[in-house]
N, C-alpha and C positions, 0 to 999 in steps of 0.2 A: 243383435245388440243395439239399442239405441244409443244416438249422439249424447255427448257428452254435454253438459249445461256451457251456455257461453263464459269465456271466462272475463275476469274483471281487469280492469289498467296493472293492478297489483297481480293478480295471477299474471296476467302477458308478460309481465316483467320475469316471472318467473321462470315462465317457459322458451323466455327468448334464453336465457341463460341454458336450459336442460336442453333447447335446440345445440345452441353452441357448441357447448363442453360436452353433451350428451349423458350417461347417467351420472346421476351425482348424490355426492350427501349433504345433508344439510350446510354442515361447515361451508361446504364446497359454494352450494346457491348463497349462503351467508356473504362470503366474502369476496365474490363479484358483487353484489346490490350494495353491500353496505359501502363500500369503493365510491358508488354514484351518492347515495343517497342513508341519510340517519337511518338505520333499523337494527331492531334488536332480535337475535339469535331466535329466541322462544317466539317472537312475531312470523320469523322463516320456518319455523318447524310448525305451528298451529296452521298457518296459512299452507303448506306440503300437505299435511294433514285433512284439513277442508277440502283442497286440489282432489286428494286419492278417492274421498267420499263422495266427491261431485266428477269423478270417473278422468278428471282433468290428466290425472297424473297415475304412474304405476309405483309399487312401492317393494322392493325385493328386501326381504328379510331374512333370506339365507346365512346371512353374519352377522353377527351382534351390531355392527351399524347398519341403520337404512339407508338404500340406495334408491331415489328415486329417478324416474324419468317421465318425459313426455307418453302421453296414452296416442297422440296424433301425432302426424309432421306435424314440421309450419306451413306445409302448402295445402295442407288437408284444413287446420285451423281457419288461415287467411282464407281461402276459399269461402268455407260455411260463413267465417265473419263478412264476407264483401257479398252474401248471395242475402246475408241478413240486410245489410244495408242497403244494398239495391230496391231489394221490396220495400223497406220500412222507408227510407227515406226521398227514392226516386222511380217510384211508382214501378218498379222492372226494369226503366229504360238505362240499359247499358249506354245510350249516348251521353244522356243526363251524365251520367255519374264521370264519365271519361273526363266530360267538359268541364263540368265544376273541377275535376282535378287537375286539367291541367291550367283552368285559369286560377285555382286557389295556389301553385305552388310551378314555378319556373322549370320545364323539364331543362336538363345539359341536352348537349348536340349530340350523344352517345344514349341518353334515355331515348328520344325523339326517333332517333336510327332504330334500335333495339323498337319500339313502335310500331315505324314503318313496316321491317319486315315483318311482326308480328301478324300486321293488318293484310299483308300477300301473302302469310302462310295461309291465313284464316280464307281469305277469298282464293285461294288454291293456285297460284302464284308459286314462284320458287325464286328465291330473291338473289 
């Protein structure tokens, strides 16, 4: 099976919701987004709809309402999105991209920690 097409600002918002709540119906993705942000019902269902055909999303039709959910985690998504950005935007180098992150955006002393040991599992450490 191939990957599913990247998704858009508007899809990820989507899926951050079908991550959350996990499967859901339209109403359901309707009235978390529209909570943050203007949207109208028919815009969440055409946008579901796009999602299922570009393999974003699954769509169970077993009962008169559609139940959609995620086709990926989010660790699976985030993944492919950060393996695309790496190439595209910093040549592969996982250093690159660590540094601009953390000099674009302040880590806590709990992200920094979570870090640390990440970087002694990875070089085979036990922290």
């Amino acid at each position: 099976m191939s990957l599913p097409n990247r998704p858009t600002d508007a899809e990820l918002a989507i899926l951050r919701v079908l991550w959350e709540r996990g499967a859901s119906t339209v109403r359901q993705v309707y009235e978390v987004l529209s909570a943050e942000r203007e949207l109208g019902y028919t815009t969440v269902l055409k946008m579901l709809q796009i999602m299922d055909e570009k393999g974003l999303v699954q769509r169970d039709i077993t009962d008169r309402v559609h139940v959609f959910s995620a086709s990926q985690s989010q660790v699976q998504t985030q993944r492919r999105l950060l393996d695309d950005l790496l190439d595209k935007a910093f040549g592969g180098s996982s250093t690159s991209l660590v540094m601009q992150a953390l000099a674009t955006r302040k880590a806590s002393r709990e992200e920094l920690a979570e870090i640390r040991k990440m970087l002694d599992q990875a070089e085979g450490r036990k922290g």
